[in-house]
Backbone as CSV, one residue per row, in Angstrom:
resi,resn,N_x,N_y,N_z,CA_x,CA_y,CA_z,C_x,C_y,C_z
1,UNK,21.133,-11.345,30.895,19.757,-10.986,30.531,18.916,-10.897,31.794
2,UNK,18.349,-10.019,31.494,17.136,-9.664,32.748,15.788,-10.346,32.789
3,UNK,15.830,-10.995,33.759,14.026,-11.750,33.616,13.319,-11.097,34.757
4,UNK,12.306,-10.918,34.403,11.343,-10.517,35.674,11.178,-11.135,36.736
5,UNK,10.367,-10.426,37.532,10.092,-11.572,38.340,8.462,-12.264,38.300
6,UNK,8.678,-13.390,38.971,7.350,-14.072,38.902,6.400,-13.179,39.122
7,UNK,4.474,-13.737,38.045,3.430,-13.009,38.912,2.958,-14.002,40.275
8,UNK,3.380,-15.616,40.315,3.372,-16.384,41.303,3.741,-15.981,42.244
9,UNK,4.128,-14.997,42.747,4.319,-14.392,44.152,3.866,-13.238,44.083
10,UNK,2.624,-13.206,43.650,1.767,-11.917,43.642,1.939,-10.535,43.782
11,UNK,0.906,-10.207,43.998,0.865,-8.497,43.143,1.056,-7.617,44.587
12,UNK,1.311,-6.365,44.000,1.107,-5.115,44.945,-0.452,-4.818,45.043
13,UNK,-1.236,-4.575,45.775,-2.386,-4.124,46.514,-3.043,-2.818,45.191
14,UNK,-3.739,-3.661,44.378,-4.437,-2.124,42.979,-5.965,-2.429,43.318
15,UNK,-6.433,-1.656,42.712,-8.040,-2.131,42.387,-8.128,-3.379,41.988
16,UNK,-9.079,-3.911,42.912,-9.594,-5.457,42.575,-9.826,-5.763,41.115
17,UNK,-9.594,-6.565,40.465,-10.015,-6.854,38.976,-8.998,-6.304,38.207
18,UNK,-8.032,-5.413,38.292,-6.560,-5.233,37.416,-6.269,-6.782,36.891
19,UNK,-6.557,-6.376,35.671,-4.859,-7.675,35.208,-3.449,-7.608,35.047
20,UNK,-2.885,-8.488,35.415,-1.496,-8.309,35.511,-1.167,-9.122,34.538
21,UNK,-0.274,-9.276,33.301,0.534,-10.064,32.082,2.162,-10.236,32.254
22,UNK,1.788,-10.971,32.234,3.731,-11.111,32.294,4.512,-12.199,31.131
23,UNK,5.671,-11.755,30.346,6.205,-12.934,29.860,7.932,-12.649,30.493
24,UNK,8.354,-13.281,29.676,10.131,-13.375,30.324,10.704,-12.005,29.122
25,UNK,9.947,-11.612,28.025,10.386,-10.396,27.639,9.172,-8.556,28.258
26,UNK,8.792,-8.997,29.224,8.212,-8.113,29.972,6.627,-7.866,30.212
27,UNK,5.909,-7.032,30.774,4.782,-7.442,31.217,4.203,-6.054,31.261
28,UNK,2.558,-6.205,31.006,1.543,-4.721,31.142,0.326,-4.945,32.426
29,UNK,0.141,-4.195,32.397,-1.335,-4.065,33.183,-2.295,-3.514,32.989
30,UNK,-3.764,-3.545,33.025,-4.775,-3.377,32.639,-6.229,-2.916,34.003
31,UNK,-6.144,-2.056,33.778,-7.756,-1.761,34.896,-8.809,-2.650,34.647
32,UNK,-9.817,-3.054,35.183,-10.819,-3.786,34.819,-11.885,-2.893,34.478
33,UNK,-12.089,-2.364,33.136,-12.834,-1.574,32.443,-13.624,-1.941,31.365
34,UNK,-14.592,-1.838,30.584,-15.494,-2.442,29.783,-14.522,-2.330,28.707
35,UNK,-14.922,-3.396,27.544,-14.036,-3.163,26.326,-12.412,-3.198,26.562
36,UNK,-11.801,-3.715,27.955,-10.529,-3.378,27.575,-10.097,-5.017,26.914
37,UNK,-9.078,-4.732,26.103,-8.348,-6.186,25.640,-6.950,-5.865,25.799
38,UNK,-6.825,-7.162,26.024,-4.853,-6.824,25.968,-4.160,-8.018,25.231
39,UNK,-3.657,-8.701,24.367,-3.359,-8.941,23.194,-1.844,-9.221,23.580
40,UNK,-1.723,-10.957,23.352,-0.098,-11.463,22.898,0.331,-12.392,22.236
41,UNK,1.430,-12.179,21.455,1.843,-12.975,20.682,3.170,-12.862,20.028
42,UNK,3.549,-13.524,18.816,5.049,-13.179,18.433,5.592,-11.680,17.835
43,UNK,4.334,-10.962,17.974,4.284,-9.722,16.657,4.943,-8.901,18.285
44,UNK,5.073,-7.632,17.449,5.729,-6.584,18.410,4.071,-5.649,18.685
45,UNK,4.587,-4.654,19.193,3.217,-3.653,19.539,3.659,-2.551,18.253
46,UNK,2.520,-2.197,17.445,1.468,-2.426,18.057,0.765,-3.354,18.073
47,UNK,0.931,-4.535,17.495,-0.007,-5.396,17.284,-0.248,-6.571,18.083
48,UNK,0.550,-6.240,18.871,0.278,-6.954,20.290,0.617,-6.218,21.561
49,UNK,0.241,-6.361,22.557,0.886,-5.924,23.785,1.531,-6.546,24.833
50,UNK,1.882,-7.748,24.520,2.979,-8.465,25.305,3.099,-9.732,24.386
51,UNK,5.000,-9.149,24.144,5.626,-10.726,23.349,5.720,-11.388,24.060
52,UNK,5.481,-12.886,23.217,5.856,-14.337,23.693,6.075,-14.826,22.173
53,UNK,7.142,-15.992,22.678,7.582,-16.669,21.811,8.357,-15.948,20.560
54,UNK,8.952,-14.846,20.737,9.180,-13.968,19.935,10.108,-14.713,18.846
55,UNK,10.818,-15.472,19.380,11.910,-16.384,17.732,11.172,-17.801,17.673
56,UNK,10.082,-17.884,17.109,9.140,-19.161,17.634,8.500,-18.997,16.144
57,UNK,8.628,-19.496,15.140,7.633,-19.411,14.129,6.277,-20.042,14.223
58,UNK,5.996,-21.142,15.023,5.182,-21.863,15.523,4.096,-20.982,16.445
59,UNK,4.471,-19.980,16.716,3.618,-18.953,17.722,3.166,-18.146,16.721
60,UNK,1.759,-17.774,16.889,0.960,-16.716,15.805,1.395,-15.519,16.452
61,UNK,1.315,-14.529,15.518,2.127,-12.947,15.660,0.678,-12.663,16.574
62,UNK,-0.574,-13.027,16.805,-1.237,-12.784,17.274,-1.877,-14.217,17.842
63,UNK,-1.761,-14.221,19.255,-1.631,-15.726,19.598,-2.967,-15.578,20.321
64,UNK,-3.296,-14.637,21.471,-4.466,-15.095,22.114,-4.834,-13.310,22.810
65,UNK,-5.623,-13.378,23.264,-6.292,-12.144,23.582,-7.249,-12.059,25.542
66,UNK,-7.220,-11.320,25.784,-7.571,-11.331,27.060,-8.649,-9.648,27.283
67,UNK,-9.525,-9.662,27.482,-11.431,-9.117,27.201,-11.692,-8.446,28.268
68,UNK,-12.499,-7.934,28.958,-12.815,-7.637,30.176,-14.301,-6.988,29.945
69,UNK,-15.128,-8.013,30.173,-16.463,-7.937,29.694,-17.921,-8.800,31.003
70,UNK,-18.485,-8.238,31.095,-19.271,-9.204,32.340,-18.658,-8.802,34.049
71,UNK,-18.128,-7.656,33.789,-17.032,-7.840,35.567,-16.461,-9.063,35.521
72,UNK,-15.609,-9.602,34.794,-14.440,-9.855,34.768,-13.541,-10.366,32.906
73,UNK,-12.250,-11.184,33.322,-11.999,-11.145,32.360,-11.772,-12.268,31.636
74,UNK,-11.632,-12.367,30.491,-11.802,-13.557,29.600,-10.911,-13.862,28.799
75,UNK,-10.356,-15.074,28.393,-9.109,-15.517,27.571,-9.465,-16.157,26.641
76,UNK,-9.190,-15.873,25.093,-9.416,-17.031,23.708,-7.785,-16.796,23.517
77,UNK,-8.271,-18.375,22.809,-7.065,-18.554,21.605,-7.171,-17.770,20.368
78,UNK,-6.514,-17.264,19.841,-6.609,-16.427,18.356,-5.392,-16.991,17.369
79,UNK,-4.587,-17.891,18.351,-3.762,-18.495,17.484,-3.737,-19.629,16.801
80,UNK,-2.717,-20.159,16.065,-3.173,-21.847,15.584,-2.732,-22.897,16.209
81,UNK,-1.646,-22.543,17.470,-1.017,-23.568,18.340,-2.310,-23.511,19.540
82,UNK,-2.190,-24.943,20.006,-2.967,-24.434,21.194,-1.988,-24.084,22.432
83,UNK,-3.470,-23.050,23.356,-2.617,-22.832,24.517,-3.013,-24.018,25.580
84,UNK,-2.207,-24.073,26.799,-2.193,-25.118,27.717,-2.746,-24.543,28.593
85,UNK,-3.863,-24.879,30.030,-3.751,-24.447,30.858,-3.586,-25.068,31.945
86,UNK,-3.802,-24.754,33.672,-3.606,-25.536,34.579,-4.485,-26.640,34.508
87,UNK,-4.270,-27.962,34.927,-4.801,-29.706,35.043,-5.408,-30.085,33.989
88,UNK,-4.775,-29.548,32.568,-4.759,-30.399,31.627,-5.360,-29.921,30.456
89,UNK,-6.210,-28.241,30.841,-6.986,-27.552,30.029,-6.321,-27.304,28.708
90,UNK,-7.282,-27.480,27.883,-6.527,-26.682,26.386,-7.542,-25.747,25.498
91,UNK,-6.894,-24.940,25.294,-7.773,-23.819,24.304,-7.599,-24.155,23.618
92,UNK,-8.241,-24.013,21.720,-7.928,-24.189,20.691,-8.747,-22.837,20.137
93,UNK,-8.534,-22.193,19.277,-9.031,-21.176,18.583,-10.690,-21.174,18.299
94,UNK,-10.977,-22.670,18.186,-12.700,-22.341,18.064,-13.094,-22.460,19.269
95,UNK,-12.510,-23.237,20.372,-12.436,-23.013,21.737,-13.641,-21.809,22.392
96,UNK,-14.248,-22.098,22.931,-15.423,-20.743,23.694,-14.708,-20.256,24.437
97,UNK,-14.243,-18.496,24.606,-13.317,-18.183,25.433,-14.134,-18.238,26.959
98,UNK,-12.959,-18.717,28.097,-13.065,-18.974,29.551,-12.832,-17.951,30.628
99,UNK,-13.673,-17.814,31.533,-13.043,-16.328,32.386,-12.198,-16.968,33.376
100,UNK,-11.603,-15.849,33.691,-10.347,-16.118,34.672,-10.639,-15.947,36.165
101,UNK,-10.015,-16.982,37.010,-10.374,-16.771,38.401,-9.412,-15.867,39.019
102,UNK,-9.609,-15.362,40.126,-8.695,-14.311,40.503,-8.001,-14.917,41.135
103,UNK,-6.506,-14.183,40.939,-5.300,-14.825,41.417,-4.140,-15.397,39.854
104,UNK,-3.672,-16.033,40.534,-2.827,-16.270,39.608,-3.000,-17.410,38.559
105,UNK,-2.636,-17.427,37.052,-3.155,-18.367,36.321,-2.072,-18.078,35.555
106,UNK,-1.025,-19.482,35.367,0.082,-19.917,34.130,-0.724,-20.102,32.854
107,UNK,-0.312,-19.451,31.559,-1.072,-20.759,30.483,0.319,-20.796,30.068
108,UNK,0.379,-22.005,29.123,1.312,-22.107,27.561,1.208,-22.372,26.522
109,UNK,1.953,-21.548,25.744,2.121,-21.830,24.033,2.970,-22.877,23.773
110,UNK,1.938,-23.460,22.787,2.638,-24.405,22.543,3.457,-24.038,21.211
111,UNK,5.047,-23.970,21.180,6.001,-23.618,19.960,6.217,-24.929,19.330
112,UNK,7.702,-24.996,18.783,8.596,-25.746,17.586,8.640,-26.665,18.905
113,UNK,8.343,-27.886,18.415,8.605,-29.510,19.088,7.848,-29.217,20.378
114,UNK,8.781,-29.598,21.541,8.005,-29.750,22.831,8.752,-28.479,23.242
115,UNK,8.437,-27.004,22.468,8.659,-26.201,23.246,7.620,-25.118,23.586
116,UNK,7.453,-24.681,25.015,6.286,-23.700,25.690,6.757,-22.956,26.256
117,UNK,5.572,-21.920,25.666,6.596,-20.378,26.287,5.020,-20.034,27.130
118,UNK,6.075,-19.613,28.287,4.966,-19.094,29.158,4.036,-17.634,29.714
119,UNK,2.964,-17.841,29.920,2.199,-16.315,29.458,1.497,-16.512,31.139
120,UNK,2.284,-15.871,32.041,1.851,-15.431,33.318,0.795,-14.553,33.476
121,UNK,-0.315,-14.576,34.385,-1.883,-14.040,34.546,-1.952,-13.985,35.873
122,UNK,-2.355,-12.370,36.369,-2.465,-12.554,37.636,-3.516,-11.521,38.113
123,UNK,-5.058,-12.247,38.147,-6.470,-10.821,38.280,-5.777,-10.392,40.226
124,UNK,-6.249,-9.316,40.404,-6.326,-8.929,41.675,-7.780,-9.001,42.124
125,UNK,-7.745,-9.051,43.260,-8.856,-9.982,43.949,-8.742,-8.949,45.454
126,UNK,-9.829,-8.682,45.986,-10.164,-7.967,47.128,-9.045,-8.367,48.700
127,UNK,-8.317,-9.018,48.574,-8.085,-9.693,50.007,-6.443,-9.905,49.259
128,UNK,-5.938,-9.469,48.461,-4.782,-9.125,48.064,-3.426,-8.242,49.241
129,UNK,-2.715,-8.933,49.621,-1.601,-8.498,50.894,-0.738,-7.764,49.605
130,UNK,-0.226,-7.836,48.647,0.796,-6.912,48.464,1.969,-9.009,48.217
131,UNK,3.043,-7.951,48.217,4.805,-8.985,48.392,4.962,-9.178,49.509
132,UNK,3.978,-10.348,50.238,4.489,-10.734,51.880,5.304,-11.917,51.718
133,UNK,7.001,-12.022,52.086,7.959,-13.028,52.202,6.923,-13.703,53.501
134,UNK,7.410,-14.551,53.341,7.508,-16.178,54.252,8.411,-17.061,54.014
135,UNK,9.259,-16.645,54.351,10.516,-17.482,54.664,10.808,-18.121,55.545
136,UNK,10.332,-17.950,56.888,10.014,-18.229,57.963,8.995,-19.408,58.410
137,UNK,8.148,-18.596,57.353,6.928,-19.267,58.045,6.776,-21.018,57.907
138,UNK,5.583,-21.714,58.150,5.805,-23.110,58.422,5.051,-23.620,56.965
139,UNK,5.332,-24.595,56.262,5.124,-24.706,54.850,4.100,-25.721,55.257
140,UNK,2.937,-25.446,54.153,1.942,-26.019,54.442,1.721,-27.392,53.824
141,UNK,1.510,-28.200,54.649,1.790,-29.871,53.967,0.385,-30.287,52.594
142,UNK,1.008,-31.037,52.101,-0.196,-31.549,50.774,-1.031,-32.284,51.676
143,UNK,-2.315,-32.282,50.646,-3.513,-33.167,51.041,-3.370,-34.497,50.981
144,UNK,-3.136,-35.289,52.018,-3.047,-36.552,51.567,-4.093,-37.399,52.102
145,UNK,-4.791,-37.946,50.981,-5.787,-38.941,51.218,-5.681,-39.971,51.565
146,UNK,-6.675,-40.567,52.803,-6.582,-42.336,53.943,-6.678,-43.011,52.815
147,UNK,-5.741,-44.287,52.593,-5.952,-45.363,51.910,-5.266,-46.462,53.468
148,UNK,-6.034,-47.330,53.115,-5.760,-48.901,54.216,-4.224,-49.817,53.469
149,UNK,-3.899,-50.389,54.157,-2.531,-51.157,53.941,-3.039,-52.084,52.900
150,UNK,-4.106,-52.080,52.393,-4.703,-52.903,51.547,-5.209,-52.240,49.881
151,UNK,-5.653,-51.209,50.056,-5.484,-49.855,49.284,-4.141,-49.709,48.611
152,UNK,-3.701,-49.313,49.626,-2.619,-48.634,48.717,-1.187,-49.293,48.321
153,UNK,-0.960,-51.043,48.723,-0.644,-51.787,47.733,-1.333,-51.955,46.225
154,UNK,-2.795,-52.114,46.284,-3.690,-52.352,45.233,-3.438,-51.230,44.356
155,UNK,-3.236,-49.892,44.644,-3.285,-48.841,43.940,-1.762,-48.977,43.734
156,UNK,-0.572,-48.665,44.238,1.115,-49.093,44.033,1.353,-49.773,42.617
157,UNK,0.298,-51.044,42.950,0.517,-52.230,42.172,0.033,-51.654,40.427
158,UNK,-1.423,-50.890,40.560,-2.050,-50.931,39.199,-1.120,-49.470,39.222
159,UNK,-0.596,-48.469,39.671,-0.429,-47.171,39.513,1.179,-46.747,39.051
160,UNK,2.467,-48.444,39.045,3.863,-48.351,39.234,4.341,-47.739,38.276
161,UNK,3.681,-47.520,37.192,4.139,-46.615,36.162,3.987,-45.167,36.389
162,UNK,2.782,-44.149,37.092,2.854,-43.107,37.594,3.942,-43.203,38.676
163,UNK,4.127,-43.751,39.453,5.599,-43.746,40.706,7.112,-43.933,40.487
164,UNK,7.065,-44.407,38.950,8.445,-44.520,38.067,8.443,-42.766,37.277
165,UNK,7.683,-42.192,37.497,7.066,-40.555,36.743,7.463,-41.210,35.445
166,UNK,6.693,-41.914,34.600,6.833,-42.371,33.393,6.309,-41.248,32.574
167,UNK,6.682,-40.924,31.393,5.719,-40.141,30.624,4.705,-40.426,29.925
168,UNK,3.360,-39.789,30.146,2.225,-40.400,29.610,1.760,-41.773,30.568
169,UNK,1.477,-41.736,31.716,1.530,-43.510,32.324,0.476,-43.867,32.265
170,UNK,-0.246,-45.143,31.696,-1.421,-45.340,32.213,-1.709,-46.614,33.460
171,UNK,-2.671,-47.310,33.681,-2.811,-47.937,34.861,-2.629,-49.257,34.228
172,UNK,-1.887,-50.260,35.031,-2.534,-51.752,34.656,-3.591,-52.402,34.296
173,UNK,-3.684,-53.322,33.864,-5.101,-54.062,34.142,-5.206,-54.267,35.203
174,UNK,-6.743,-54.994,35.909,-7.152,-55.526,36.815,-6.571,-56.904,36.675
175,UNK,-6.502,-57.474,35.482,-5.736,-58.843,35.326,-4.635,-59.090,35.873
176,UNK,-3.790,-58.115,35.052,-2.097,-57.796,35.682,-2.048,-57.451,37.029
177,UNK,-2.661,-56.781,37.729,-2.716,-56.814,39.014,-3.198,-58.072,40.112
178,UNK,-3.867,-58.366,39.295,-4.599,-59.759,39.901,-3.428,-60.636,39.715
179,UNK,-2.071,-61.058,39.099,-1.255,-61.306,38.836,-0.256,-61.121,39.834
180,UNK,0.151,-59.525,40.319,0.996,-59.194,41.205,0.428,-59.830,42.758
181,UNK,-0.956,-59.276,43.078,-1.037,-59.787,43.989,-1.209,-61.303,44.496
182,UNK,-1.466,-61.923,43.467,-1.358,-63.664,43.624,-0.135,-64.046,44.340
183,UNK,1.134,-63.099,43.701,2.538,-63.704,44.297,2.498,-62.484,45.403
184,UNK,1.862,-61.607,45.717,2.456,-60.463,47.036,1.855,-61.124,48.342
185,UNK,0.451,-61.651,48.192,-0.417,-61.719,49.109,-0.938,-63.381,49.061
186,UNK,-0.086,-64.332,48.903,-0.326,-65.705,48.519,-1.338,-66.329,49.379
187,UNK,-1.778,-66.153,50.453,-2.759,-66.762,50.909,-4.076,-66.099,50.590
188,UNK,-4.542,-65.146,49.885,-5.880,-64.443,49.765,-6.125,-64.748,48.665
189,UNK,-7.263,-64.418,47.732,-7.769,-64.881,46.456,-8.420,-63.645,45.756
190,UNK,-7.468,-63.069,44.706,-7.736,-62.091,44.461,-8.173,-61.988,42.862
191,UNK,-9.538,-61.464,42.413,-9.809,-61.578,40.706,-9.276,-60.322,40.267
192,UNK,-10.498,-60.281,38.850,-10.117,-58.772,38.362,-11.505,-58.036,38.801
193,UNK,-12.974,-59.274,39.335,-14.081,-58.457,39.645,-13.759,-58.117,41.277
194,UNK,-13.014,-58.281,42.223,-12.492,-58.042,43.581,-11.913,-56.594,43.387
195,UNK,-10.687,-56.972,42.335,-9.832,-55.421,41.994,-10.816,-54.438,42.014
196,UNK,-11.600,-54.643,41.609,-12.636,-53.452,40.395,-13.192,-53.242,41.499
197,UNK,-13.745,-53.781,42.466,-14.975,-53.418,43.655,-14.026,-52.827,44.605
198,UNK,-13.172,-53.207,44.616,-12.007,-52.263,45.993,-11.482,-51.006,44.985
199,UNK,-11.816,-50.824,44.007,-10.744,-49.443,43.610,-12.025,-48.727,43.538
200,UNK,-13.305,-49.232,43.051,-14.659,-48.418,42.843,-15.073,-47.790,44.338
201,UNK,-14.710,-48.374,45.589,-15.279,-47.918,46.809,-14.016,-46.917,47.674
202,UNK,-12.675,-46.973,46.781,-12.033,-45.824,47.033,-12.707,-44.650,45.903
203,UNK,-12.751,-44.585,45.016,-13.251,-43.962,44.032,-14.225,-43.023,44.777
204,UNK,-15.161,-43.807,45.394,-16.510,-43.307,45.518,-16.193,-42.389,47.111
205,UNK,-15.508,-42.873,47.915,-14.964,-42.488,49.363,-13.923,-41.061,48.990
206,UNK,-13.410,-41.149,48.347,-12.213,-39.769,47.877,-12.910,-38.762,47.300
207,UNK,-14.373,-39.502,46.269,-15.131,-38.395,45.439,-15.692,-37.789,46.538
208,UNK,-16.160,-38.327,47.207,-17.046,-37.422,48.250,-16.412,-36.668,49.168
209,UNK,-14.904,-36.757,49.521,-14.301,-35.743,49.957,-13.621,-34.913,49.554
210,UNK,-13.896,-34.359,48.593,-13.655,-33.579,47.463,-12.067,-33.791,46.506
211,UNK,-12.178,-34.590,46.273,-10.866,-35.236,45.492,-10.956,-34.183,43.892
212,UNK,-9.372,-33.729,43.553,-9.789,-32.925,42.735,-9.839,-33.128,41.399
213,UNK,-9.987,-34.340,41.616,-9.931,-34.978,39.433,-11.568,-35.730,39.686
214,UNK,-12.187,-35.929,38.939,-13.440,-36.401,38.668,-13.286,-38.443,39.194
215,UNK,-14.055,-39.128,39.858,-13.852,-40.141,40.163,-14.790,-41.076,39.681
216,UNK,-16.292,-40.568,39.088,-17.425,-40.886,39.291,-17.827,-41.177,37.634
217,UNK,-18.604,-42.003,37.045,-18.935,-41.606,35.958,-20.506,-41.106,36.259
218,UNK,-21.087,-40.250,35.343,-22.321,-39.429,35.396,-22.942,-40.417,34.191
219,UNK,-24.025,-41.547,34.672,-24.597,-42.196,33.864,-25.864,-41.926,33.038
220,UNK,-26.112,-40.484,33.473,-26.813,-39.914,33.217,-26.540,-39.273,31.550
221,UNK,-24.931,-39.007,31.529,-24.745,-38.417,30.676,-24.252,-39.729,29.656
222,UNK,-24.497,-41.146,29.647,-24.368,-41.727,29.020,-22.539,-42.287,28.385
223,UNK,-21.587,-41.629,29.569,-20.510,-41.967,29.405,-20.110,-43.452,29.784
224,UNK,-19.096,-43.783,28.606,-18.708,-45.074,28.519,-17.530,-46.016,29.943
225,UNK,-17.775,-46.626,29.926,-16.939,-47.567,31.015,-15.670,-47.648,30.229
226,UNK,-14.407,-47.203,31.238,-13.163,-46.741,30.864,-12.287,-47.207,31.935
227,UNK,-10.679,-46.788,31.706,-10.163,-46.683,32.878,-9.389,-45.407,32.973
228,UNK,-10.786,-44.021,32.541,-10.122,-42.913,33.010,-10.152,-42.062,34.175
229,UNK,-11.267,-43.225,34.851,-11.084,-42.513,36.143,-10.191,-43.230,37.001
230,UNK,-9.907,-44.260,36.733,-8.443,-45.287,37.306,-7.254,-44.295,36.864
231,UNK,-6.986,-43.424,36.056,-6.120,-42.875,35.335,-6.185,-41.128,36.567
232,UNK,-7.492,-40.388,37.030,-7.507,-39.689,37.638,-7.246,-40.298,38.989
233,UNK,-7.650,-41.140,39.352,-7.504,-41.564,41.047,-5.996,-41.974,40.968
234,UNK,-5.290,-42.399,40.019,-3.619,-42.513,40.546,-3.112,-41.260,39.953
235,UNK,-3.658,-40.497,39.294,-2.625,-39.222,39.063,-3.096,-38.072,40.336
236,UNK,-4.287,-38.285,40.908,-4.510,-37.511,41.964,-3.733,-37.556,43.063
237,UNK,-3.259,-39.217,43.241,-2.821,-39.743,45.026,-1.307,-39.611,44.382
238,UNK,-0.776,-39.531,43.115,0.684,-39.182,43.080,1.027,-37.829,43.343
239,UNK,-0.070,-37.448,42.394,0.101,-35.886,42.378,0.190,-35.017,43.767
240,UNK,-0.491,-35.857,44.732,-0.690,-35.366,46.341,0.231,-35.710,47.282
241,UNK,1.222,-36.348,46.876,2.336,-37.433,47.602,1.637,-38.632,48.415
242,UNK,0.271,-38.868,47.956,-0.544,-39.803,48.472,0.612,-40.996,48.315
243,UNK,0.628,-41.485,47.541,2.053,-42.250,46.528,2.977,-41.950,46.338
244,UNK,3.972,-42.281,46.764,5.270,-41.989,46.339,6.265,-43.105,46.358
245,UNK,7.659,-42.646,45.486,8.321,-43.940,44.942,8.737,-45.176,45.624
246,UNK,9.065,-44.586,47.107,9.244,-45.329,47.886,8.104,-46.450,48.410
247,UNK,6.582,-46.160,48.166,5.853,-47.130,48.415,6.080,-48.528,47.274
248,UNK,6.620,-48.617,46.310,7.327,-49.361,45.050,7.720,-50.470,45.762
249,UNK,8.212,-50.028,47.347,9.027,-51.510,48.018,7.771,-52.366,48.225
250,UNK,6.275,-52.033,48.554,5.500,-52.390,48.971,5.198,-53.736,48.301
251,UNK,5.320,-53.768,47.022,5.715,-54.789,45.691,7.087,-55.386,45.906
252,UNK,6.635,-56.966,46.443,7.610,-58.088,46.898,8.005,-58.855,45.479
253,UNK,9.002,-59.539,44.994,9.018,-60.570,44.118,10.019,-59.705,43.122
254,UNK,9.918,-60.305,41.778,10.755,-60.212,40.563,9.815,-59.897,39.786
255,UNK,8.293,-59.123,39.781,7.342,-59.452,38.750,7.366,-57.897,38.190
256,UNK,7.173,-57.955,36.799,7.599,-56.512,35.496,6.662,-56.330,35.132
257,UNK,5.959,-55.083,34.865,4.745,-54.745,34.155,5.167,-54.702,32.443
């Protein structure tokens, strides 16, 4: 069987604002013109213009739709599964449809159990090279954010379930940590109001250098005290190789979350 190739290694050089569609049973393109839509789902054409999920009963014969309205273009759900997008986004059909940034954008359908079929998006954008290989060239390293030898035990310690890639992980307590470090660091005196003031002044130090998950709560907007921004600050520093498994040794003793 023939699969295409990726739109992740971008487009040939068209008029800025073309969309490009792609699935693994083939792909259209679109000018950026008023009124255009382009339409996919399990149905064939005409009633769609690019299958996905085609043996998927779980996929609507008409799953989601893509607009080109405002100079540029726009994506709803029209189906009853939701779609997925990049860092965690989800459409749902009453969903307000979202415009697309130029360049490349994965979403997924969500099918039967944990299965997703993928609907490749790729706007062209003014500064577009065409298919330039780099094979050669020198690979550009991740962002990795300063944490102190003091840091990033503290974070190791509450974060060992993201560094095991657990599914779904969330963070320790400040208790349970206050726990680990009693036996890591036996001469210092460590609470759960210490924990909380050393992870809040990384929090606040990463937000301001543009860390890309939210760190801050907006008290303005009356949001509740959580630990979901403890939940963004260790999925950020894993996600960045800030953390990685090997820092796990950093954690001395026999002690189990």
């Amino acid at each position: 069987m023939h699969f295409p190739d990726s739109l992740a290694r971008g487009v040939a050089p068209v008029r800025p604002g073309t969309l490009h569609a792609r699935t693994v049973t083939g792909g259209v393109k679109a000018a950026p013109q008023a009124g255009a839509v382009v339409r996919f789902g399990r149905a064939g054409k005409p009633e769609v213009d690019l299958g996905v999920g085609e043996d998927d009963l779980h996929v609507s014969r008409q799953h989601g739709e893509l607009s080109y309205r405002e100079r540029q273009w726009w994506l709803r759900n029209t189906g009853q599964q939701l779609v997925r997008l990049p860092r965690g986004q989800f459409l749902h059909a009453t969903t307000d449809p979202i415009p697309l940034t130029t360049g490349y954008t994965p979403l997924f359908v969500k099918g039967c159990g944990h299965r997703e079929h993928l609907v490749e998006l790729y706007v062209s954008g003014h500064d577009d090279e065409g298919l330039i290989p780099r094979r050669r060239a020198d690979t550009l390293p991740p962002k990795i954010w300063p944490l102190d030898d003091v840091e990033r035990l503290l974070l190791v310690i509450l974060g060992q379930r993201y560094l095991y890639y657990e599914e779904n992980p969330r963070p320790l307590t400040y208790r349970q940590a206050a726990d680990y470090l009693s036996g890591v660091r036996r001469d210092e005196s460590w609470g759960e109001r210490k924990i909380e003031a050393r992870v809040e002044t990384v929090r606040r130090r990463l937000d301001a250098g543009g860390f890309p998950f939210p760190l801050i709560h907006d008290m303005a907007m009356g949001r509740p005290c959580d630990n979901n921004l403890l939940h963004n600050l260790l999925r950020g520093l894993v996600d960045s190789t800030t953390l990685v498994p090997t820092d796990l040794e950093l954690m001395e003793g026999d002690h189990h979350a």
